[in-house]
N, C-alpha and C positions, 0 to 999 in steps of 0.2 A: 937308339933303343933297338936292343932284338928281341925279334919276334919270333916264337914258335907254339907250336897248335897245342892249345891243352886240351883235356875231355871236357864236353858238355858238362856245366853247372846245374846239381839236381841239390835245390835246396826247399825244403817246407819251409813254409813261414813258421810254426809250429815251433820247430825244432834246427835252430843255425849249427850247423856242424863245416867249419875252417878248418881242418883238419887238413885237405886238399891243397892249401896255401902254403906259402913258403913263409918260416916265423914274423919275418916283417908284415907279410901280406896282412898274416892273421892279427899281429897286436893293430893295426890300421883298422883293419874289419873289426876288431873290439870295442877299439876310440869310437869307431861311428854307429856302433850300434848304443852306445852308451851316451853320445853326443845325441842321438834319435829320442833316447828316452828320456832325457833331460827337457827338451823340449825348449833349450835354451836358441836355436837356430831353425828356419827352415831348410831344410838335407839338401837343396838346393845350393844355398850358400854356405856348405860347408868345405869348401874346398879352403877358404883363407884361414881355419881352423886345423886344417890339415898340413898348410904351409908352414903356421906357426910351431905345430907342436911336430911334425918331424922334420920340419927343416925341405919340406921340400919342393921342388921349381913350383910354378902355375901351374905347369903341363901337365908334369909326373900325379899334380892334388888332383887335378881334374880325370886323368884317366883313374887313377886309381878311387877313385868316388861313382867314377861310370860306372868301373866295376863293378864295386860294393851296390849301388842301384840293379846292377839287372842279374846282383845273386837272387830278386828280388822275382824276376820272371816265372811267370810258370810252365816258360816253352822250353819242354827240354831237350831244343833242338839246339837252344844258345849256346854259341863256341865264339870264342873271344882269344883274340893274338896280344899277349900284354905279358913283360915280365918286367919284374919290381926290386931290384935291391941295390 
């Protein structure tokens, strides 16, 4: 995987704007926020949810779920090394 520095993630709870994301990133950030309000899983064990429906490794669900978790911070100091496609 390569790594390179993106800007700090400034998101309200309020108001989710993925716009920032690369189209993958964002339809993933959709599934799980849609997967959150279903209330069909705890957002813990959503990654074998994440495996299923885009096909992808352990590793790749679980970062990309990390992610999705700490759009969730209110430190808008968070900068995260992760690219996705």
């Amino acid at each position: 995987m390569i790594a390179i520095k993106k800007t700090p993630i400034k998101i309200t709870q309020a108001e989710k704007d993925y716009s920032y994301l690369s189209h993958f990133e964002n339809e993933v950030f959709l599934y799980l926020e849609e997967l959150k309000m279903s209330g069909e899983t705890n957002m813990f064990g959503a990654g074998k949810y994440l495996q299923e429906r885009f096909e992808m490794t352990k590793e790749d669900a679980r970062d990309m779920l990390s992610l999705w978790m700490k759009s969730y911070y209110k430190d808008d100091e968070y900068e995260e090394d992760y690219v996705f496609g």
